[in-house]
Residue frames as a rotation matrix with the C-alpha (Angstrom) as fourth column:
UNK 1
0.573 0.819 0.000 0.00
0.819 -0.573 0.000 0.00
0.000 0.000 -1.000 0.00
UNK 2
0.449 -0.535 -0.715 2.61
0.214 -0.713 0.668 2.13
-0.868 -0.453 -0.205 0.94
UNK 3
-0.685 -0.600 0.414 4.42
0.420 0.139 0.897 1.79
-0.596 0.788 0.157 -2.72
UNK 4
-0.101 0.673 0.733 1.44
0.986 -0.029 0.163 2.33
0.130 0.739 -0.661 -4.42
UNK 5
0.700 0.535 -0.473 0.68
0.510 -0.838 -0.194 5.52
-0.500 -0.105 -0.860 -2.31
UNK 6
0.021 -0.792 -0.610 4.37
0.103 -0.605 0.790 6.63
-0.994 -0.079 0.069 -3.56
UNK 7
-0.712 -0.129 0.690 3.87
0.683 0.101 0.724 5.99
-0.163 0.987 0.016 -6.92
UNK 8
-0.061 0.504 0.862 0.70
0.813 -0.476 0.336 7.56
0.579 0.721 -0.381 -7.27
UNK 9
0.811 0.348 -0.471 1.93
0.546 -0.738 0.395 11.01
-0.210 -0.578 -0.788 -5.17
UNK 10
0.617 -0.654 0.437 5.17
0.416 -0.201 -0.887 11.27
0.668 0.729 0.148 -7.41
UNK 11
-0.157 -0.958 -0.241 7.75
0.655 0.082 -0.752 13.23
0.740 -0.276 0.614 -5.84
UNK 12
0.528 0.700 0.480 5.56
-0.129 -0.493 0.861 14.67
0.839 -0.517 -0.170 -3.18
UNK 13
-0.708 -0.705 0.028 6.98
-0.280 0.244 -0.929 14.47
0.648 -0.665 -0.370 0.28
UNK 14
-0.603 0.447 -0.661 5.32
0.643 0.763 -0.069 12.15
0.473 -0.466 -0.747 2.52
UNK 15
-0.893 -0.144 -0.426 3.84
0.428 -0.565 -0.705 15.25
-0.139 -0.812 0.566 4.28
UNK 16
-0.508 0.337 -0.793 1.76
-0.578 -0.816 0.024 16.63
-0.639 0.470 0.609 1.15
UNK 17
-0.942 0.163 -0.293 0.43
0.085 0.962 0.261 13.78
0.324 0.221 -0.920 0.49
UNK 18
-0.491 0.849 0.194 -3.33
-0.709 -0.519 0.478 13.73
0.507 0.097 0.857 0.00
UNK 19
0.719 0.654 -0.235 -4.09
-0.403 0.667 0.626 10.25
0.566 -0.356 0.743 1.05
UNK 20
-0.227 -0.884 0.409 -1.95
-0.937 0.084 -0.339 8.24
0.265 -0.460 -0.847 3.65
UNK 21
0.489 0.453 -0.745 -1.96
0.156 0.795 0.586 4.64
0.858 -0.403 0.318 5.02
UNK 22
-0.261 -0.554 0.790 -1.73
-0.735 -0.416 -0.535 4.35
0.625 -0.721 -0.299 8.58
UNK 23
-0.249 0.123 -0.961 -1.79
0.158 0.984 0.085 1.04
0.956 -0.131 -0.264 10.48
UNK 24
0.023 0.171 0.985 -3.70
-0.914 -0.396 0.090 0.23
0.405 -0.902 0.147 13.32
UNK 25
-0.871 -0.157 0.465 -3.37
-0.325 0.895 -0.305 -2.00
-0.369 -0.417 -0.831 16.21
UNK 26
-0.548 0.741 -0.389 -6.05
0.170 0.554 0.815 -5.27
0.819 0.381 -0.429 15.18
UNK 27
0.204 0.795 -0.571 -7.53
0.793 0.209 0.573 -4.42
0.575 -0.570 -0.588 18.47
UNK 28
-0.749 -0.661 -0.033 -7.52
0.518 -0.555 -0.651 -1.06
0.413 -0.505 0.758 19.74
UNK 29
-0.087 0.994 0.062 -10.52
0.894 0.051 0.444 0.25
0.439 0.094 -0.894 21.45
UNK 30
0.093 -0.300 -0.949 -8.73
0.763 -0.591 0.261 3.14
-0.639 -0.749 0.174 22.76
UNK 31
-0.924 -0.048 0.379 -8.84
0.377 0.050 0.925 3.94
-0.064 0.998 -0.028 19.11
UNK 32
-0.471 0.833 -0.291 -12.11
-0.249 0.190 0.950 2.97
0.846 0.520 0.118 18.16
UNK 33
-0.696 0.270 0.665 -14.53
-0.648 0.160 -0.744 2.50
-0.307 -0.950 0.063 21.14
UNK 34
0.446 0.895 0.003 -16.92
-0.846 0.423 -0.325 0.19
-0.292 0.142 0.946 19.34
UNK 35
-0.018 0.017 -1.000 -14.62
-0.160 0.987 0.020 -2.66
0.987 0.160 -0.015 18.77
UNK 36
-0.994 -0.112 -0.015 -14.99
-0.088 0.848 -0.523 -3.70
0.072 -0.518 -0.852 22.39
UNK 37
-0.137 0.945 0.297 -18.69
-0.540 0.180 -0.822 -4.16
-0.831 -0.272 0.485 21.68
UNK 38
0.520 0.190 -0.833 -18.10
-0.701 0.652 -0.289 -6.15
0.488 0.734 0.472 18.70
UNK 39
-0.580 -0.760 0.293 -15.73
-0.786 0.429 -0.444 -7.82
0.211 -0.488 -0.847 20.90
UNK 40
-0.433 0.796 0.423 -18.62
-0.624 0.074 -0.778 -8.16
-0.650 -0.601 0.465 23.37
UNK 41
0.435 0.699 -0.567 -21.15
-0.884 0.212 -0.416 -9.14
-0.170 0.682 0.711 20.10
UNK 42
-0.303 -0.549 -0.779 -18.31
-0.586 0.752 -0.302 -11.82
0.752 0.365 -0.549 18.51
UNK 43
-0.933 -0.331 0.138 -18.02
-0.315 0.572 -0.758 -13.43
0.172 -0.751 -0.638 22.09
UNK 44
0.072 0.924 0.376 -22.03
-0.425 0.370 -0.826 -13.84
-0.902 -0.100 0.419 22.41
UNK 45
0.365 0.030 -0.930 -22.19
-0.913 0.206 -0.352 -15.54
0.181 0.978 0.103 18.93
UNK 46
-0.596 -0.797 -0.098 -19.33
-0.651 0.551 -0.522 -18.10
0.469 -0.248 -0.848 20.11
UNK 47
-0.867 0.054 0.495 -20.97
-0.378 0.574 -0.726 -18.85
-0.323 -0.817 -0.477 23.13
UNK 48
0.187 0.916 0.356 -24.87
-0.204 0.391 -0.898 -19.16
-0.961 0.096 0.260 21.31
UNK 49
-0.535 -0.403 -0.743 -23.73
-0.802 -0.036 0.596 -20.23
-0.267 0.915 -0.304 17.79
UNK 50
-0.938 0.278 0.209 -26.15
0.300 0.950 0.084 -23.34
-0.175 0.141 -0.974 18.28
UNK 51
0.340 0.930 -0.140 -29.31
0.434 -0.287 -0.854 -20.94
-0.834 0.230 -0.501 18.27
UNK 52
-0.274 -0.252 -0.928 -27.76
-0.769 -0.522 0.369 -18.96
-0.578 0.815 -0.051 14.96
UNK 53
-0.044 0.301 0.952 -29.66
0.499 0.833 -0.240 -21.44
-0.865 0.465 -0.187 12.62
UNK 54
0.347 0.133 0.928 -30.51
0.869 -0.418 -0.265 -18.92
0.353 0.899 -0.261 10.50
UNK 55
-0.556 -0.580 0.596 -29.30
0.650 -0.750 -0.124 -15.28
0.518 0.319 0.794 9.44
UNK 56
0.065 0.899 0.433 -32.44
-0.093 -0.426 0.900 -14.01
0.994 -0.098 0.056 11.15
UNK 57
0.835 0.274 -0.478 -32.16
0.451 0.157 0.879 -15.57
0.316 -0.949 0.007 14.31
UNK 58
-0.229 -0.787 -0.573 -28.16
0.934 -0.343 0.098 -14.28
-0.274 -0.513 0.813 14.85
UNK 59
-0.371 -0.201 0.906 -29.24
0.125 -0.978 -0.166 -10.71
0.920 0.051 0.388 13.40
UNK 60
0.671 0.717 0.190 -31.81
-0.024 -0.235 0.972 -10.70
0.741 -0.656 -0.141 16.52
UNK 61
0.584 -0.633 -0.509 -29.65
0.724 0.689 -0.026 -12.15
0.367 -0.354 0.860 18.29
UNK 62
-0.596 -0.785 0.172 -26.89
0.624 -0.587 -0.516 -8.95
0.506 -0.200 0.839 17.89
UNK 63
-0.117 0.672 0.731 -30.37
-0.074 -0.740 0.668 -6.33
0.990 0.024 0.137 17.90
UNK 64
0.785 0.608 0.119 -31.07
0.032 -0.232 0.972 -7.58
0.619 -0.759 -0.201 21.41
UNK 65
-0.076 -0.904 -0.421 -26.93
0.997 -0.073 -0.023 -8.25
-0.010 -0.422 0.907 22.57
UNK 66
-0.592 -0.328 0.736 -26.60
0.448 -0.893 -0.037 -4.24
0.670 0.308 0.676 21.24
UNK 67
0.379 0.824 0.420 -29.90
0.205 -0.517 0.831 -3.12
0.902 -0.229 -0.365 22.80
UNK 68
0.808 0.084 -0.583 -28.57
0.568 0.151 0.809 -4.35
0.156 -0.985 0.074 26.56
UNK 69
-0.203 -0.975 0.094 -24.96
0.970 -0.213 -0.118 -2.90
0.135 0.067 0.989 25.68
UNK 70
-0.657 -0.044 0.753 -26.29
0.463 -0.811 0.356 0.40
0.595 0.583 0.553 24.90
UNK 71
0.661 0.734 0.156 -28.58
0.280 -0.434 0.856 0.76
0.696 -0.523 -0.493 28.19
């Protein structure tokens, strides 16, 4: 990614540079507060993955995990 960005910003200096890439930790919620509620979401799934028969039942599933998070 980083090559590419150099190629297409020519002889720009990393500074002036309209777009950037910029790696983040795979888990940072200090970051991003909402991955530890997908965290949260993933880890329910795991544990009820036998009631996820269908796409329906695991969307409910998050709708009512999210609802309790979010009170």
């Amino acid at each position: 990614m980083k090559e590419f960005l150099r190629e297409q910003n020519g002889e720009k200096k990393a500074e002036d540079w309209r777009v950037t890439c910029v790696k983040f930790a795979p888990y940072a919620p200090q970051c991003n507060p909402v991955e530890a509620i997908w965290l949260q979401l993933k880890t329910l799934l795991r544990r009820a993955y036998r009631f996820g028969k269908t796409f329906k039942i695991v969307k409910r599933l998050f709708e009512m995990f999210s609802v309790c998070v979010w009170v």
